[in-house]
Every structure is written in structure tokens, then in C-alpha cells.
N, C-alpha and C positions, 0 to 999 in steps of 0.2 A: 385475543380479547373477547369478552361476553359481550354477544352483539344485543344481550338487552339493557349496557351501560349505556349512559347518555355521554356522549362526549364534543365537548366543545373543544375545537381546533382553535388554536391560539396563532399561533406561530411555528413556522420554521425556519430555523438558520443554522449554518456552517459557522464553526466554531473551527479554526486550523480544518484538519482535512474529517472532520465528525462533522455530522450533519445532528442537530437538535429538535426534536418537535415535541413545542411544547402546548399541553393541553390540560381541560380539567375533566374527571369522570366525576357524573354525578349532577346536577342540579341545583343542587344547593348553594346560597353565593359564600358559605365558610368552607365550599370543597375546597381543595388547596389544587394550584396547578403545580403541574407533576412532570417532568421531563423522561422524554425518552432518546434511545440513541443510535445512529446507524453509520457506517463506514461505505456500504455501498447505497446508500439513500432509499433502499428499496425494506431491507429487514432492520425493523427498530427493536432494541430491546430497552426492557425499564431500566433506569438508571436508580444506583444504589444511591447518590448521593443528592441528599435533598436541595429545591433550584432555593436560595435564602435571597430574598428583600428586606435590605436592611432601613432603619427608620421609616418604620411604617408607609413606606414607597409601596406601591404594588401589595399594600395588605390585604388579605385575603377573606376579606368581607369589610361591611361596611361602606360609606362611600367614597371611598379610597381604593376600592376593586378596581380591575384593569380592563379595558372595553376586549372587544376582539383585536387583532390585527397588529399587534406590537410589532418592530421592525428591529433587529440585532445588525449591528452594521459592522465589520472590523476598522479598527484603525489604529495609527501607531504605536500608541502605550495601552493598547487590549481592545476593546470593545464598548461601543455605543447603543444604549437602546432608546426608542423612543416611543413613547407610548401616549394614549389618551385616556386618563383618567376618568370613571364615573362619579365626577363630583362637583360637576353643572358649571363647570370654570372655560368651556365650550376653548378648550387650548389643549396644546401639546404638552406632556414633562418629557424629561431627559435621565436618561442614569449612566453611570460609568460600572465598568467591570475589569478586573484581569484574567480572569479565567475562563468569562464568558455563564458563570453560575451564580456567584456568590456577586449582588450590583446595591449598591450604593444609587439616594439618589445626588441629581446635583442641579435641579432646581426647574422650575417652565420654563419653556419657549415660549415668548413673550409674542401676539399675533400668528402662530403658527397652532390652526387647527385641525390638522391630520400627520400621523407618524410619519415621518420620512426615513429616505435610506441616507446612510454619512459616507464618507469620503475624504481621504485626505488631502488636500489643493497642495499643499506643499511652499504656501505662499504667507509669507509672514502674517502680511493683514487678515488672511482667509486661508488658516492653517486647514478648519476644517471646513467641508460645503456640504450641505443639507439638500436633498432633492424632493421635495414634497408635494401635496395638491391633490385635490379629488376631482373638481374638472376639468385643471389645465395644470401642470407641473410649473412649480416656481424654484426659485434659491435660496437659501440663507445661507449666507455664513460665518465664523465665529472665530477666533484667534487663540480660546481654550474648551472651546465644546460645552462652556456655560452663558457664556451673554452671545444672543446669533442674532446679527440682523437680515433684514430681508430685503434682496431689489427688488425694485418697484415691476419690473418688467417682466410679461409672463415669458419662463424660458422654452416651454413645448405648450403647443394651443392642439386642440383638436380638430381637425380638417375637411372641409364639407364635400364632397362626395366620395369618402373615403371609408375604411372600417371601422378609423377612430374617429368619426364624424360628430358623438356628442362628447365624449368626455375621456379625460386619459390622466390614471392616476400611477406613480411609483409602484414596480412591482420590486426589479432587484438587478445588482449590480454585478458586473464579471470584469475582470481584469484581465484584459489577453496583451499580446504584445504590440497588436496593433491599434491598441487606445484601450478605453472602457466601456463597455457595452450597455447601455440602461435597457432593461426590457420594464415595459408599461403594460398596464391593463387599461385596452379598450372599450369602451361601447358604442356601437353603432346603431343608426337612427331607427334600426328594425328591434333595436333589443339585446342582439347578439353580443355576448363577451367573446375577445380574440386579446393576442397578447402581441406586440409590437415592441420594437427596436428602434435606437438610435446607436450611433457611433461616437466616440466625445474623443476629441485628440486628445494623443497623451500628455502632451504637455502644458493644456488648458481645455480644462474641463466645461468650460463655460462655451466651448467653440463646437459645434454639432458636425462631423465632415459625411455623416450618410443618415438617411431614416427611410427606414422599411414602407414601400410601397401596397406591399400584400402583407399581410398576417402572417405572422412564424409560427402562432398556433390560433384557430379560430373552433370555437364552442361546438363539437359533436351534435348531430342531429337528437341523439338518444338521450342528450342533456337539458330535458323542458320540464317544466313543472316544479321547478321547482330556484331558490334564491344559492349564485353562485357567488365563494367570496376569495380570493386571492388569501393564500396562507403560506407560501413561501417559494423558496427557490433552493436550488446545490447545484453547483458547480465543482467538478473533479475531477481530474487527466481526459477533457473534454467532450465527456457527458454532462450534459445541459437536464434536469430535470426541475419539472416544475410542479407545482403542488394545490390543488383547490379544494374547497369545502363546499359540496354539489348537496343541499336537499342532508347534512349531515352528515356525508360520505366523503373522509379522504381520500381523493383520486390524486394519482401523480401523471403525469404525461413526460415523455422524455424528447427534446429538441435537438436534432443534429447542430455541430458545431458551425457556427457562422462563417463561413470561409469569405477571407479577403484579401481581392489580388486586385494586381493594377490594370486600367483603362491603356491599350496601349497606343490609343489616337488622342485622346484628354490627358492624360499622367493622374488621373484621378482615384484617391482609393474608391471604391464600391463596395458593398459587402452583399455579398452572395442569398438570395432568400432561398430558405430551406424548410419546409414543412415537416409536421412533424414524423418521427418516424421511429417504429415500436421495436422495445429492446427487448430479450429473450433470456432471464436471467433464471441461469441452471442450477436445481435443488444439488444435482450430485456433485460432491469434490471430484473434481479430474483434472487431469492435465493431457492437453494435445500433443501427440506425439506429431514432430515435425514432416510432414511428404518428403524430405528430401533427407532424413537418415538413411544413412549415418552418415555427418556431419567431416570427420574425420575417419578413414580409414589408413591402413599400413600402406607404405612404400616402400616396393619391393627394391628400388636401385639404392635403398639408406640401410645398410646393415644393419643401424642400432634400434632402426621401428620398422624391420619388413614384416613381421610378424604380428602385434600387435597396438593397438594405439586406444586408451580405454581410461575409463577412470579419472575425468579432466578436475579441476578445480578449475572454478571463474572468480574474474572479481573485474568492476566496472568502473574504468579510468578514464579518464581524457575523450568521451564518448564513445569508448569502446568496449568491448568484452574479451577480456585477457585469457585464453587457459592455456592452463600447464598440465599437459595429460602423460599418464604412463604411457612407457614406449617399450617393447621389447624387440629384441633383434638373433642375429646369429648367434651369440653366447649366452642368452639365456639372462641377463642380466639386466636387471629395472633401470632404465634412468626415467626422466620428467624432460618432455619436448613443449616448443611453447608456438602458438595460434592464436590469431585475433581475426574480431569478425566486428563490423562498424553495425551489422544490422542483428546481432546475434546467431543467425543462422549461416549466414555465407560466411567461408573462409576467406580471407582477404588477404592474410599473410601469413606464413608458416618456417621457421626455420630450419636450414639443413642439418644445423646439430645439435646436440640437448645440451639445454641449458643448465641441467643440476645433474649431477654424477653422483654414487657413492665417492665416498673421500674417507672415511671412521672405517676401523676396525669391524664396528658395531653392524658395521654395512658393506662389507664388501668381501664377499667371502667364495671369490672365483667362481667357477661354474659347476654345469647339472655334470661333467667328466670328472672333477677333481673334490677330493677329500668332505664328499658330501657326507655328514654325518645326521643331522637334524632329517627326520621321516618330513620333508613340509615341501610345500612350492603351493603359488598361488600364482594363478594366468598363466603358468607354465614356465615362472620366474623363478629362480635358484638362489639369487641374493639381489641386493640393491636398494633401492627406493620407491615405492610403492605409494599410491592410492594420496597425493597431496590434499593438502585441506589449506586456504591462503585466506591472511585474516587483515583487513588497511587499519591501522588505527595509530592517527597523527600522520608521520614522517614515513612510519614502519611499514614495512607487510611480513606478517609473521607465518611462518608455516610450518603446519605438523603434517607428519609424512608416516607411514607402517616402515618398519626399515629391518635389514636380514639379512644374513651376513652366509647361511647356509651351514650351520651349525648350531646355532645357538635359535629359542625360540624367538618369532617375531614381536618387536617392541615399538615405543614410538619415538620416535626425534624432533627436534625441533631446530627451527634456522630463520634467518630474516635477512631482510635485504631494505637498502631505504629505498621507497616509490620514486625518488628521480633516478635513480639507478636501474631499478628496474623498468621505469618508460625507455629510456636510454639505453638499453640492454645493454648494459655494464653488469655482469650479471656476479656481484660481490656479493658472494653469501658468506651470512656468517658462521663461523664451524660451527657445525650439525652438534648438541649434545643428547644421548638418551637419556629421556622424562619418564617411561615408566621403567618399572623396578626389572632389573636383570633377573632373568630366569623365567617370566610371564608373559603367558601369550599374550597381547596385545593390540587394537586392532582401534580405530573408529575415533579419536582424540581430535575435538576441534576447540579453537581460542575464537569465545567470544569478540565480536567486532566494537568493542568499544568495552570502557572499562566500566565496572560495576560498584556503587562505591566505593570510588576511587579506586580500584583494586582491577589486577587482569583477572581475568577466571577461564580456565580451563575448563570445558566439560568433558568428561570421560569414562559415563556409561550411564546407560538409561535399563539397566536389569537388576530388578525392574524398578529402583530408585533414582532419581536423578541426583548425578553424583558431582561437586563442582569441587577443585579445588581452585583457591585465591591467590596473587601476589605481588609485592609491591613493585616486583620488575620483574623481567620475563629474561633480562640481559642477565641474568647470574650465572659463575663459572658450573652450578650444581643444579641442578633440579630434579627432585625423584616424587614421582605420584604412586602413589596406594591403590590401585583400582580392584574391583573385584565385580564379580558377573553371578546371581543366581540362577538367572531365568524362571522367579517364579511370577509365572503371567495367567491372567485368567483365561482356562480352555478351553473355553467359549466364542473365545475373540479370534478373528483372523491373524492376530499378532503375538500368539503362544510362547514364541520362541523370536526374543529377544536380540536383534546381533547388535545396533550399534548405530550411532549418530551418523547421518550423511554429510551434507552441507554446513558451514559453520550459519549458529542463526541470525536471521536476519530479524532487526527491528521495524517491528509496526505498531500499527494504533490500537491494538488488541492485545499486543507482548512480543514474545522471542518467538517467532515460528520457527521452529524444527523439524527437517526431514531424517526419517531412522528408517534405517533396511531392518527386516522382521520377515519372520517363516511360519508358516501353518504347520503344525505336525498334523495334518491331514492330506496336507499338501506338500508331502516333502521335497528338498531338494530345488524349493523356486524362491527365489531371493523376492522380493516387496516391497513396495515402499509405501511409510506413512507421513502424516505431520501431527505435529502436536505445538501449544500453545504454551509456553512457559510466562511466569508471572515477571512484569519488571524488576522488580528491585527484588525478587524473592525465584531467582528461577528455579531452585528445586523444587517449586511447586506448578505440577501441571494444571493449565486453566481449561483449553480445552483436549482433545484427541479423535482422529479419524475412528470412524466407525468400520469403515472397508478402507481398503489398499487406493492409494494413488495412482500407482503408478504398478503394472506387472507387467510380467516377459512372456506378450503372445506374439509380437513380431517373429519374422522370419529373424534380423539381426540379433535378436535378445535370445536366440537358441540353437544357431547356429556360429561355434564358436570354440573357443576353449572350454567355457562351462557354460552348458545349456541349462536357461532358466534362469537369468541371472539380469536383473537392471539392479545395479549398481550408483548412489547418488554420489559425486563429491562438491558439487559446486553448485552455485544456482545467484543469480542476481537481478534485479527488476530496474527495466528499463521501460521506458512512456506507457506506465501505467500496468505494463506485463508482468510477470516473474518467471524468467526464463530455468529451466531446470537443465543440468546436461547431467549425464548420467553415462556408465559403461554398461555395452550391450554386450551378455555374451561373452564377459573378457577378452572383449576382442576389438569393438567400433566404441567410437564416440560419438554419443545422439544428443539429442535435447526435445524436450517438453514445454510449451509456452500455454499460458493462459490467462485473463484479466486478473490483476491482485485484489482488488476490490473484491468479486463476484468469488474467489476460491475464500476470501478469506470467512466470508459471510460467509458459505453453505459448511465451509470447516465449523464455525461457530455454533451457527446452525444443527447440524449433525449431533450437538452438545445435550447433553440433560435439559440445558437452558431453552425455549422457545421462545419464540420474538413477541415481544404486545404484540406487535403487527406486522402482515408482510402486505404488502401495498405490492396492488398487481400495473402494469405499466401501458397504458392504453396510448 
């Protein structure tokens, strides 16, 4: 952003898991305010689609302009704003939204002269509850979000020898599970802004069970001179961040999670005071490779994985993380063994025998001793079942497999099993059929996790187009895909050479994120890993793409092995806020890679053509 723009901070609010801040550049009262957008609350970019008020609500000049300090609230049927109008009516208006963009008005708040935050009571008479006030917090509430009345009684007062000693106004609301959190803006008799807490039970909102003694955040020494205004909040897989308007400077500040446990002499909740405490949010895409790889290695007393154990597919069920990794043993032959870990990293349980065998012609074509005709092997496997990919969508989990019979060139298969069956390890698959075309080498085929209008989609190569086929069912006795590979890549890029999708993608608030193994011909012979950004409803088209590698093979495990040089992705799933990556080292170990979903996806973004309006540093 041109820091010789004037910009006035309006507002910020969470919109589903997007955080909104909305402001005007410029001076002028027919500047029009302008939204921008961010996933991890820290990098906002402009938003393409303009913020509309309709019947001249919020018109953008005139005296019908909107003061500072609007309040976006979520509730059941979309979103609540509440705003104070410059048009000397010394009250509140009201608008409705679905989107959170595009707001309707729906009329004043009748005695109610400062924005509040909304809430759903959940209570016939008082579906919704309004929390407002400038020097002492009151209630309203309303039965459709347009006629609200108000109790007489102030519901939070300011407290005399305390931080909020002269006044406490609505900052913003958090829904944990152990009630609802109101944080307030303080002032105290020195001057000082701090931000304070209460606790509201879950089941009546009107009932207070903690309020913060000490300040959760209080005004920085370096913060003088100048008029401070509350501009908003985000809440997100329990990062607390808050947001003010210092002297014309967006600053954000981030608040450890409010921990609360019980009194074990009282039975009393308390909630835990936490100051605040500064986050560290990394410009470079990476991914942590875990201290305790590899995750899975061979067992020499199991013939059919003493050898090798690599290549897992995950998928995240019943709070756990499922994988089905390749296994190799004494004949040389691929099957899929199956491990679950409650916390991602530790093994919890692991099966004595594999769970998916060759069974097809297509796939089963004896050993590295007998009637080897095909010049091939991969991990030191002569035929079977190779490299899974597992997709849940509905009832199903579908999975595509590399499959090789020792003859014929590698292709892909495909099989399903229904999710009660497989928690139950009932392990009914259905016969495997080959989907790409006989005679082609084939490699890297994963099925979207959900369907695309209306339709399954296959993706099945990214050289260097993104290639999808569609269909209205996945169960047909036939299935043949078209694929084809040119690798013309620009060779310039660390991604020259092309090989092929890792993990099936996963959906977020940015698109399809896609991990693809890729080679440098400057660096030959070391396998890589990137991501890329496909569009929702349009994924052959890429949105964004890693500039460097995620993930490479400089571990001891990633090169000491069957094939040195080699991390390998098939799986990957995000649990409390993480995206867990597991990937084959080596052709040989099973590892994994964790890091915050938020923070990768932003510096992935980031790394883009696109630059953020702003990136707001976190003090």
C-alpha cells in the first residue's frame, strides 16, 4: 500500500473462516469503501468484488455516510451489521447480509446509540441479543433482528480501582466451548486503553460465570500521542488477534488462547489471564520435517514389509489419521499395510498383514525370479500395488493406486471400500479395474475429494496442463482415461521437469491445494516437492504456484535407501489447524512434514505475482 494514501480503518470482521477489513483510501466523503481479505489475519489482499449497500444504506457520501467503527456480527441466517449513521439521528441502524458483502438495510435501532456486536440467544422471545454501550455495556434484544428492545439494567459497569475504572465498550465476540467470550475495550482513570474479558454461559448469555481481573492486552508504552480506536477482532483454530487504529496506523496484536479449567476446592470455572504474546509469521513456504522420522519403518520378523515401508496415503476419520503405505518384503512384491496415529505423528496401531493385495491380472505378475519381461521396477518392486492415493466422499473412499504386473508398462487402478468398513477393518474392496489406457506408462492419478459440478473428477497430469477428466459415477464396469505428459516447463523454474500429482487436493478458502513431485534438470535425479492453487469450480486453472520447492531430500532418511534423493508425497490431511504431510523417504521410510495451514497458505499466496495491500506486522 502507498503510505502517502490516507486511509481510514473502518472495520474488521470474520466472515466464515476470512477475516474482512474494511476501509476507505482517500479523503474524500464520495471515496467509496473498499474491502480487503485475509485467511491468516496478518496478509490482506484487495478484493475483486465490490462491498454493495443497497437502498442507499451506507451511501457513500452525503449524509447517509457511515461513521467509523461498524460492527459485522455472524448469525443464523448470515450476518448482522450495525452501524451509526452521519445523519444527526444521534441512533443506531441495522442491516442484514448472506454473504457478509452484498447488506440490505433493515431499519434503526430505536434508543440504541453505539454499534454493537449480535448474538444468537436461541430463545424465542430473544432469538437475537445485541451487546452495546460506550461507558457501560447494555442489552437488546429482538425476535427478528429488526424491532430490539432494550433492559433497563446495565449488564457490565466499569469498576473503580481497576483497569476498566472509567468506561467499557464492546470490542468482539469468540465462541469457545466453554461459553462465549466478550472482550471489551477499557479505559482507565490514567487514560490508558487495555482490552478485557468476560465469560457468558453457554446456555444464557445474560449470566456472567468469570471477568478478568488484569488486562489481556493493555496499551504499549510506545503507544502516546496520539487518539486509539478499536477496529476489530479474528478468531481462528485459537489465534486471538486483535486490531486498532493507533494515530492512523493499523496495528494488530495477537492474544494467547484463554485457557479454562476448573477450581478443584470451589468446582468453579475460572478462566486463566494470559497477556499478550507475539506470533512469528514465516514469509517462506515450508514444511517441518518431523524429529522423530521416520514415522514408519520395515519389520524385519513380517516378510511382506521387511524391506520397505514408503509412500503412505492418509485420510482423517473418527479423530484419527488412517495410512495405507506401500510395503515390500521377501518376493519383491507391492502390497498396501495400514497405521493409524491419534496425534499424527505417533504410531498407535499397526497391522500384522496388508490389507490390499494384487488380485487383477493387471497386477500381479509374480516376482524379480520369474518370467520378468517389462525393463521396470520401482522401490525395488517387480509387480503389485504401488504408491495409494484414498479419496472420502459420502459413504465411499475411493482409491487410485500405480499398479504392475511385471510385464506390461505401469498403469492406474482403481477400488473403493465403504468408510464403515473400512473403520471396522472389514477390509471389502471393490475389484480393482484399470483407468488408464493399456500399454502407457502411468503414474501420479488422484480423485478429487468431493465432487465438482456434480461430477467425480479425476485429475491425471499436470505437464504442463492441468488435465481433469469427469464422471457421473466412478462405480462403472469400464473406465479408460487419455492421459499424456509433455514436460514443457519453464527453465528457469526449479520445477523443469514435471512428474506428477502427490496427495489428492485438498479444499480451502483460497481453492484445491495441490502437492506435485517435480525435478530440476540442474539437479538431476532428486525428486521435490511443490504446491499449487487450483481454481474452485474451474480447477484446470492454476491460481497460485510455489516459487521454490517445499519439501527436498537432504535428510539422512530421504537418501539413504532404495533411491537416493527422493521425498516422495502421497497423502497429507489437516488436523487443529495443521496440514500434516507424510511422504516416502528414500523409497524406503514413512515421514511426515507438519506446519500451520493458515501461515503455508498465506506465504504460498504470497510468493504469487499478487502482493498483499498490507501485511500487518504483529506486536
Amino acid at each position: 500500500m502507498d503510505s502517502h494514501d490516507k486511509v481510514s480503518w473502518f472495520s474488521l470482521s470474520a466472515v466464515e473462516k476470512t477475516a474482512y477489513l474494511f476501509y476507505r483510501k482517500g479523503s474524500g466523503k464520495d471515496d467509496p469503501i473498499r474491502a480487503s481479505w485475509s485467511l491468516d489475519g496478518i496478509n490482506f489482499f484487495p478484493l475483486k468484488q465490490k462491498v454493495s449497500f443497497k437502498n442507499k444504506f451506507l451511501n457513500l457520501g452525503g449524509r447517509f455516510d457511515v461513521k467509523k467503527g461498524f460492527r459485522i456480527s455472524k448469525i443464523a441466517d448470515g450476518y448482522f451489521l450495525s452501524y451509526c449513521p452521519k445523519n444527526g439521528s444521534g441512533q443506531t441502524a441495522g442491516a442484514v447480509s448472506v454473504d457478509g458483502l452484498n447488506w440490505k438495510k433493515v431499519g434503526p435501532i430505536n434508543k440504541v446509540k453505539q454499534c454493537g456486536a449480535v448474538v444468537n440467544a436461541d430463545v424465542a422471545a430473544e432469538k437475537y441479543l445485541m451487546f452495546f454501550g460506550e461507558r457501560s455495556i447494555r442489552i437488546a434484544s429482538s425476535p427478528d433482528a429488526k424491532k430490539w428492545s432494550i433492559k433497563r439494567s446495565i449488564f457490565l459497569r466499569a469498576r473503580a480501582g481497576y483497569f476498566d475504572s472509567q468506561s467499557v465498550s464492546v470490542a468482539g465476540m469468540v465462541r469457545l466451548k466453554e461459553g462465549l467470550v466478550l472482550t471489551y475495550v477499557a479505559l482507565s482513570k490514567s487514560g490508558k486503553t487495555s482490552l478485557g474479558a468476560v465469560l457468558l454461559d453457554k446456555n444464557n448469555y445474560r449470566k456472567i460465570l468469570w471477568r478478568s481481573k488484569k488486562p489481556i492486552w493493555k496499551q504499549p508504552e510506545d503507544w502516546k500521542g496520539g487518539e486509539i480506536d478499536f477496529v476489530g477482532s479474528y478468531y481462528k483454530n485459537g489465534k486471538f488477534l486483535v486490531y486498532w487504529d493507533f494515530a492512523g496506523e493499523l496495528k494488530a496484536i495477537s492474544i494467547t488462547r484463554s485457557l479454562l479449567f476448573r477450581d478443584p476446592v470451589r468446582g468453579a470455572l475460572k478462566l486463566k489471564d494470559n497477556l499478550q504474546k507475539k506470533v512469528d509469521f514465516q514469509e517462506k513456504i515450508s514444511l517441518c520435517k518431523h524429529a522423530n522420522n521416520p514415522i514408519l519403518k520395515p519389520i524385519e520378523e513380517h516378510a511382506w514389509e521387511c524391506c520397505e515401508t514408503f509412500n503412505p496415503a492418509a485420510i482423517f476419520l473418527n479423530s484419527k489419521v488412517h495410512l495405507l503405505y506401500r510395503a515390500l518384503g521377501e518376493r519383491g512384491i507391492s502390497v498396501l499395510g495400514y497405521a493409524s496415529s491419534k496425534d499424527g505423528i505417533t504410531i498407535d496401531e499397526r497391522l500384522k498383514k496388508p490389507v490390499y493385495a494384487p488380485m487383477q491380472p493387471f497386477e500381479n505378475g509374480g516376482t524379480k525370479k520369474k518370467n520378468i519381461v517389462y525393463p521396470y521396477s520401482s522401490g525395488g518392486s517387480w509387480s503389485g500395488c504401488e504408491d495409494p492415493r484414498l479419496s472420502v466422499i459420502g459413504k465411499r473412499i475411493y482409491m487410485t493406486y500405480v499398479t504392475f504386473n511385471g510385464s506390461c508398462p505401469p498403469g492406474v487402478a482403481l477400488t473403493s471400500i465403504k468408510v464403515k468398513d473400512f473403520l471396522a477393518k472389514n477390509w471389502n474392496w471393490k475389484i480393482p479395474k484399470l483407468i488408464s489406457k493399456p500399454g502407457e506408462i502411468q503414474k501420479n492419478w488422484v480423485v478429487f475429494p468431493e465432487k465438482i459440478k456434480g461430477k467425480f473428477a479425476v485429475l491425471h497430469s499436470i505437464s504442463p496442463n492441468i488435465l481433469i477428466d469427469y464422471f457421473d459415477s466412478l462405480d462403472k464396469k469400464k473406465i479408460t482415461i487419455t492421459s499424456y505428459h509433455n514436460n514443457k516447463s519453464d527453465e528457469k523454474r526449479w520445477d523443469n521437469i514435471l512428474r506428477g500429482v502427490g496427495a489428492p487436493p485438498i479444499k480451502t478458502d483460497y481453492g484445491w491445494l495441490v502437492f506435485y513431485h517435480a525435478m530440476d534438470k540442474r539437479d538431476p535425479n532428486r525428486y521435490k516437492v511443490g504446491a499449487m492453487i487450483l481454481d474452485y469450480n474451474n480447477p484446470e486453472k492454476i491460481l497460485h504456484r510455489s516459487v521454490q520447492p517445499i519439501l527436498e531430500p537432504v535428510e539422512k532418511y530421504e537418501n539413504e535407501g532404495s533411491k537416493a534423493g527422493v521425498v516422495y508425497v502421497c497423502g497429507s490431511v489437516i488436523k487443529d489447524g495443521k496440514i500434516f504431510v507424510y511422504y516416502g523417504g528414500a523409497d524406503k521410510f514413512t515421514c511426515v512434514a507438519t506446519t500451520s495451514m493458515d501461515s503455508f497458505l498465506s506465504a504460498l499466496v504470497n510468493s504469487s505475482k499478487t502482493a498483499p495491500f498490507i501485511r500487518l506486522a504483529v506486536a
